[in-house]
C-alpha positions in Angstrom: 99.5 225.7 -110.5 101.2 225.8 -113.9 102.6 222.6 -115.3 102.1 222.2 -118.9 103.9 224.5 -121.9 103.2 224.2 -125.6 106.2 225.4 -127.2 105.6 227.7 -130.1 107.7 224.8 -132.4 105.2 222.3 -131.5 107.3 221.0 -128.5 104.6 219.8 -125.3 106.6 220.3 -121.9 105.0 219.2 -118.5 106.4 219.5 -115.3 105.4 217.5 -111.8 104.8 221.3 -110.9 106.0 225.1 -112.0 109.5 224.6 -110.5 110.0 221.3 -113.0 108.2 223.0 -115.6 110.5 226.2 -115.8 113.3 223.5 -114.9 112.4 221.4 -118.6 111.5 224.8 -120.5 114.9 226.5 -120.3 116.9 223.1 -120.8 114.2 222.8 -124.2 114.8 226.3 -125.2 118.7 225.9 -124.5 119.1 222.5 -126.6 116.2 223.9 -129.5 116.5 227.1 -129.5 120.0 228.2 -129.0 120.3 231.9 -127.4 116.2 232.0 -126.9 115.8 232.4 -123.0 113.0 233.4 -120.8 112.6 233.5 -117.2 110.3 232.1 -115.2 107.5 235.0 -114.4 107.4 234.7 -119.2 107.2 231.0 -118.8 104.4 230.7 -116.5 103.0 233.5 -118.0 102.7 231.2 -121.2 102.3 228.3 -119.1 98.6 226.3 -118.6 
């Protein structure tokens, strides 16, 4: 299970598991990184 993202701006995100984690990376990528989105199969795919 996937639950830890290193954002590409230096941002760590870690989720309880991959739910949370996808959950925390699309609210980062929506307040950081206005009109960046992903869905979940890129995140986890990214994801450790």
């Amino acid at each position: 299970m996937k639950t830890r993202l290193t954002c590409p701006c230096g941002e760590v995100i870690k989720g309880q598991d991959e739910d949370e984690l996808v959950e925390l990376t699309q609210q980062h990528l929506a307040d950081a990184h206005p009109g960046m989105t992903y869905g979940r199969d890129e995140i986890l795919f990214i994801a450790t």
